[in-house]
N, C-alpha and C positions, 0 to 999 in steps of 0.2 A: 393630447397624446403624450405618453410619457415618453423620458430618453430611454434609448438601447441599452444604455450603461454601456462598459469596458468594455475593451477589447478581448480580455479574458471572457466575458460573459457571452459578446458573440460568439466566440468559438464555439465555448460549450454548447450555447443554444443551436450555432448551426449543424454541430455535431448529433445533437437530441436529434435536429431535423431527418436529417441520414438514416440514422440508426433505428427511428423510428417507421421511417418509408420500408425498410427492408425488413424489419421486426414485423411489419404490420402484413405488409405483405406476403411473406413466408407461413404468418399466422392463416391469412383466409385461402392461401392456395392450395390446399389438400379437399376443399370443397368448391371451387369456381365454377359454376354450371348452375345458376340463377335459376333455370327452368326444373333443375331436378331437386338441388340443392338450395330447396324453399327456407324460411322462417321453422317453420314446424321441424321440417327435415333433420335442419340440424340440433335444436334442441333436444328430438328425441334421441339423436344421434351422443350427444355429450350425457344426456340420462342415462341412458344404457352403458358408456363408457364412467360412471357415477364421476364426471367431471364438469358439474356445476357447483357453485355459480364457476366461470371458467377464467382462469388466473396463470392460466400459460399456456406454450402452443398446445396445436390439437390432440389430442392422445391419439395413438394408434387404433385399429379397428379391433377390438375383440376377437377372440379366436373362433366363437362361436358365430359373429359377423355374415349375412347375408349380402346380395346383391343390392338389396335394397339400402344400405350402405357402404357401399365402394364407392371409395375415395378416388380421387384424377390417382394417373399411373404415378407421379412424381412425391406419392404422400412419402414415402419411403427414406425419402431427406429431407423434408419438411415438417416431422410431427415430432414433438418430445420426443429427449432418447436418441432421437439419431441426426442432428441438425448438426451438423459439422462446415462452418461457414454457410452464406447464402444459395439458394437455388436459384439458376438462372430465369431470369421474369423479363416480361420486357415493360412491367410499370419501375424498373429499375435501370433498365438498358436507356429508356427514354431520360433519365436524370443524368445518365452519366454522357448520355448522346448531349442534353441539351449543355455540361457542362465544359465540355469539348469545343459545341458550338462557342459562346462566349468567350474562352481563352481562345481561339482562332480566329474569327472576326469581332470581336467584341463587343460592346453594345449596344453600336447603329447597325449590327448584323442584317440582313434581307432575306425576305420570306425564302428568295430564290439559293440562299445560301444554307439555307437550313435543308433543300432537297438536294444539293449537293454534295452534302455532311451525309445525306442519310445513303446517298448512292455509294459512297466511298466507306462508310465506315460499319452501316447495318448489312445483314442479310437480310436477300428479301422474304426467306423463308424465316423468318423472324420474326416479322410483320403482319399485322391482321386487320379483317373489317378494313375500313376509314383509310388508316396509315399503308393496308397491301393494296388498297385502290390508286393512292396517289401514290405509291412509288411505280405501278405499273404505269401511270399517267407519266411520270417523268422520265421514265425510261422508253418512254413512246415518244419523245421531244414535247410534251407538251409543258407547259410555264403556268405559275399561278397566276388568276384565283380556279383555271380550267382544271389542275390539278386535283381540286377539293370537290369540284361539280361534275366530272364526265365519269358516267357511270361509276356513280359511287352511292351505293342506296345508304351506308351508313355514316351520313355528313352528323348528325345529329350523337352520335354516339360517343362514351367515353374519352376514344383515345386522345383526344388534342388535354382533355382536362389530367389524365395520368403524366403528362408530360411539362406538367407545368410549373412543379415546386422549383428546380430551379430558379426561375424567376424572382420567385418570393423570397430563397432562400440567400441572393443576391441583393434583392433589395427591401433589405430589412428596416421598417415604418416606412417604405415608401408603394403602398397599395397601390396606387395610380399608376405610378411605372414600372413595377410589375405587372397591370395589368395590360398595360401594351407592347410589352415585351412577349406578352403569351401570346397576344392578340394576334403578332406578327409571325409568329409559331406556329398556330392553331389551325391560321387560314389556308397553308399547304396542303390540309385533309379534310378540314370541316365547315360547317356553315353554321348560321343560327345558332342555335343553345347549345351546338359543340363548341362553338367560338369562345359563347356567355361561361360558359363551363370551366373552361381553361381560365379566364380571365379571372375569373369567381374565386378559385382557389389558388390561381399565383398570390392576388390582391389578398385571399383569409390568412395566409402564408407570412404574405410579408407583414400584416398587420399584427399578427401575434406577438412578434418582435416589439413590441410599444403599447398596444391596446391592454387598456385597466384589466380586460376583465374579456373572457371565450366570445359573452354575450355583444361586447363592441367589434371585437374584429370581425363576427359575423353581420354584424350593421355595417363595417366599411367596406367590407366584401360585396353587399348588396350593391353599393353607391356605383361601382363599377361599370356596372350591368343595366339594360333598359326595365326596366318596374317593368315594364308590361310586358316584360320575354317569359315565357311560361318557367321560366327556369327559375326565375325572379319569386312567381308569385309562389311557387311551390315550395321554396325554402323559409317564405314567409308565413308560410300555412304550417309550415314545421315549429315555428317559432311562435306563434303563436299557439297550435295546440303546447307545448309545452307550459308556456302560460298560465294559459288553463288548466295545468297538472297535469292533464291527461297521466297514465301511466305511459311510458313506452311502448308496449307491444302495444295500446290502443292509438297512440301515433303515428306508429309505421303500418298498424292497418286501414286507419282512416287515410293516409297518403297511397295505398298501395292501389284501393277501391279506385281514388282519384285520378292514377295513375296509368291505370289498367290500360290494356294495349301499347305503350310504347317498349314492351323488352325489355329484359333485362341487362341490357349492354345499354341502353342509351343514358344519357345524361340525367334527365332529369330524376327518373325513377332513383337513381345512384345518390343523387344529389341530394335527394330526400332523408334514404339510408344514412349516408355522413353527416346529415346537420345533424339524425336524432342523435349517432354516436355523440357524437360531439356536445350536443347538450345535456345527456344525460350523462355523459360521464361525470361533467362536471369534474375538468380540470386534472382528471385522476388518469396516468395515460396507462394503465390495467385496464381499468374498466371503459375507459375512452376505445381503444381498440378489439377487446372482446363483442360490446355491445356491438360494432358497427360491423365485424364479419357476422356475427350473431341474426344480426337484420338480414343478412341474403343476398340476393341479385349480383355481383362482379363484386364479390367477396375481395378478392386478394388488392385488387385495384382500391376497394375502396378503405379498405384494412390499410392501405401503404399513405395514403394520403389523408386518412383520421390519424395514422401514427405520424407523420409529417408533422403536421400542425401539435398533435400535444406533444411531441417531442422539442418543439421551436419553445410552446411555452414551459413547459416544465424542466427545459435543459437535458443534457447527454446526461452524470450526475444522477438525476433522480430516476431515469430509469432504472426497473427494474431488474436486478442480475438475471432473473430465468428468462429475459429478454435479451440482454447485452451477450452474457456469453458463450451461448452456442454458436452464436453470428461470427465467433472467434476471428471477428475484424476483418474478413476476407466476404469480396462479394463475386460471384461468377456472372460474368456478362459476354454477350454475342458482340458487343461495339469491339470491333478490332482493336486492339492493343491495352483491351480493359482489363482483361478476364487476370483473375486472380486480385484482384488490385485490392487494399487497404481501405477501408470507408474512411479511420481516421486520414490521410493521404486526399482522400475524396472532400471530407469534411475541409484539410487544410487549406485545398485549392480553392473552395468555394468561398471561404475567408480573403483571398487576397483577391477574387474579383470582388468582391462585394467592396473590400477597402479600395480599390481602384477606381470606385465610383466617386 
């Protein structure tokens, strides 16, 4: 494992991290609707706007534009052109919730204190799937792990994994205790491979911070996790057709086949989307973050957490300006007392818990 280097260089790189969650994420949310806004969909969609190969946010919809491409109602300040700071998301709210967590109880925090954070400081109309089950659970008196299990059909999905950079971005080369910091996160809403999920990408997170090379952090990301959790074996089938060359689009079709039936919110199909980003960008975090809204299924969610991680490796710095400055450093969030707030501000805080360890 190599050193973090300086202190300067954490900043920058946790600044990358930031920058890159809400870059990425702004980038796939004018398309989030997995079932409609397929693969195919949006390529013909960036054709017809002749914005491939695709190298900044989404363009606008043509004037000649159909139904068959409408965008979510919120493309309007989220596409080239009109991004004037962040749009509110809440795979953004969850970083800034979980970063609040940590400076409040700090890092022997409890599951039970994380559903107190969420009752005080989320709306629950802000809330979806997984995370609006267990806040109803908690706001019924009920405690975890009942929280994550009582009528909650989507334990298995996303949300505990958008919620989990944080972690990683606090404990930078230390994969293992980020991944039990997510762990202890996770279990308020999820089960099984929503757990694995969370855990998976605090741990690629933090290991970016030190790992040689894209392709080790996602080997110690693996180590995390139980080999034989479907989540496990699915990102190893990613990793392996890569291997084999495969081309991309024949990658995330041979995992899509495999994948078939679990939705396009749940974990693992997601999980599949972000390794091929991630591997095929190969380091480059333009085409790291294009490719993986590009792929489909929970675009924005998974755009925010492939910008995550190339943002950790590549540093704040090398980001792109058609990335950095429409984000005009302001992020909007539903977390009480967030909204407006500075990412650098965000980035600095995240720097002294991180040194506090």
């Amino acid at each position: 494992m190599t050193p973090v280097g300086t202190v300067t260089e954490i900043e920058d790189r946790v600044l990358g991290g930031w920058l890159g969650r809400v870059a990425g994420n702004m980038l796939g949310k004018p398309v989030e609707q997995g079932d409609l806004w397929t693969r195919d969909r949006i390529d013909r969609y960036l054709r017809r706007a002749d914005a491939l190969p695709l190298t900044d946010y989404l363009p606008e919809p043509p004037t000649n534009s159909d139904d068959a491409f409408e965008l979510r109602p919120e493309w309007r300040s989220c596409v080239r052109g009109r991004i004037h700071g962040s749009c509110r998301d809440d795979d953004v709210d969850y970083a800034i919730l979980g970063l609040d967590l940590l400076e409040t109880h700090g890092f022997d925090f409890s599951t039970e204190q994380v559903g107190d954070l969420w009752l005080l400081r989320l709306p629950f109309r802000q809330t979806f799937t997984a995370e609006r089950a267990a806040y109803r659970n908690l706001a019924n008196g009920l405690k975890p792990p009942l929280t994550a299990t009582f009528d909650n059909p989507y334990q298995e999905w996303i949300g505990a994994l958008i919620r989990a950079d944080i972690f990683g971005w606090t404990c930078p080369g230390e994969p293992r205790r980020a991944a039990a910091l997510a762990r202890r996160d996770a279990v308020l809403s999820h089960t099984g491979n929503g757990v694995y999920g969370a855990m998976w990408a605090a741990a690629l997170i933090a290991a970016a911070f030190t790992a040689p090379t894209l392709r080790h952090a996602l080997t110690e990301a693996l180590a995390v996790i139980p080999a034989s959790s479907r989540l496990s074996r699915t990102v190893r089938r990613v990793l392996s057709l890569h291997d084999a060359r495969l081309p991309w689009e024949e990658t995330l079709a041979t995992v899509s086949e495999e994948t078939a039936g679990l939705g396009w919110i749940h974990t693992v199909p997601n999980a599949a989307v972000l390794t091929a980003g991630l591997l095929y960008g190969d380091g480059d975090f333009t085409r790291t973050i294009t490719l993986t809204v590009r792929g489909g299924l929970d675009t924005d969610s998974n755009g925010a957490t492939a910008g995550s991680v190339a943002g950790v490796l590549t540093g704040a710095e090398a980001i792109p300006a058609q990335w950095r400055d429409p984000l005009e450093d302001t992020v909007r969030s539903a977390v009480f007392g967030f909204d407006g707030v500075s990412i650098t501000e965000l980035a600095e805080r995240t720097v002294r818990l991180a040194d506090s360890t």
